[in-house]
Structure formats: structure tokens, C-alpha cells
C-alpha positions as CSV (number, residue, x, y, z in Angstrom):
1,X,68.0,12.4,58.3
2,X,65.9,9.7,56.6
3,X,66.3,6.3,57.4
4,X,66.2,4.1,54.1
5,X,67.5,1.0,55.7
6,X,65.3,-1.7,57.3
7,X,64.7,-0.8,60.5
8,X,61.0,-2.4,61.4
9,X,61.8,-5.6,63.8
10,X,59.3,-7.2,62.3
11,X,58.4,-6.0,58.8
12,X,56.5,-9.1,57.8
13,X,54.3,-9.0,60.7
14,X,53.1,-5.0,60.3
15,X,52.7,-5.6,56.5
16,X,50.3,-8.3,57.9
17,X,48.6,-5.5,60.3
18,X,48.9,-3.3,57.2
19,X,46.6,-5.1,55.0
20,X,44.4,-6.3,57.3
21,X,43.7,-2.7,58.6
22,X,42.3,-2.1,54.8
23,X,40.3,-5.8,55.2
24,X,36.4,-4.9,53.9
25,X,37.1,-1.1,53.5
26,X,36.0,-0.3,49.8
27,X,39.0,1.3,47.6
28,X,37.5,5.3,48.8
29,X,37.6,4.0,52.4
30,X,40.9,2.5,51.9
31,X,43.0,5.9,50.4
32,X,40.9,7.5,53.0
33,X,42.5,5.0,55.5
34,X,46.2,5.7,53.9
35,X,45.7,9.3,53.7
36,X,45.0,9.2,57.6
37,X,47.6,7.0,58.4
38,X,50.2,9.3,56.2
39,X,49.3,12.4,58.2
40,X,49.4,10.5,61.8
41,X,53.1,9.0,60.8
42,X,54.1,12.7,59.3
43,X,53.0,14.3,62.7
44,X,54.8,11.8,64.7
45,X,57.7,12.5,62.8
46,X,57.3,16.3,63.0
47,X,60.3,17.1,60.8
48,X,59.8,18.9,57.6
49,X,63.0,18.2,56.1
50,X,62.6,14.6,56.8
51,X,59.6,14.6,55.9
52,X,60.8,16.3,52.2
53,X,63.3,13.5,51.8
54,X,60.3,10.9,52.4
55,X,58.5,12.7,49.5
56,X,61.5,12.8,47.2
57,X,62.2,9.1,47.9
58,X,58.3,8.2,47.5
59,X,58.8,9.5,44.1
């Protein structure tokens, strides 16, 4: 089941991380970045049907 709720302890603090991760990265090297960092999160999560509902809810 996908979890829409919060549930980051501290949200503000990885958006921080977040954007400072793409700090001097041009916009290629940055959806390369996000591309990378979608596929490390999707095999961490390792569940195709959650993974579905994340797509459908992307959308």
C-alpha cells in the first residue's frame, strides 16, 4: 500500500538536502541526478504494485 500521508520527520530539512544535492549540477546533470535517485528509492522499495500506485499518483 502507498503511503500518501506525510510521513518524513523532517520534510523541510530533506527538501533542503534535496536541492542542495542538485547545487552546480547543470539541468542534464540534474534529471540525470533524479533519474538516479528515482531508481535507488524504487529498489529500496522493491514492490511493483507500490511502485504502480507511485506512478499513478505522480500523474
Amino acid at each position: 500500500m502507498l503511503t500518501l500521508m506525510p510521513n518524513l520527520p523532517d520534510p523541510d530539512g530533506f527538501y533542503d538536502e534535496l536541492i542542495r544535492a542538485h547545487s552546480g549540477l547543470s539541468q542534464e546533470q540534474s534529471d540525470a541526478f533524479n533519474a538516479r535517485l528515482i531508481l535507488t528509492l524504487a529498489n529500496h522499495i522493491g514492490d511493483r504494485a507500490v511502485l504502480t500506485a507511485a506512478l499513478e499518483a505522480a500523474k
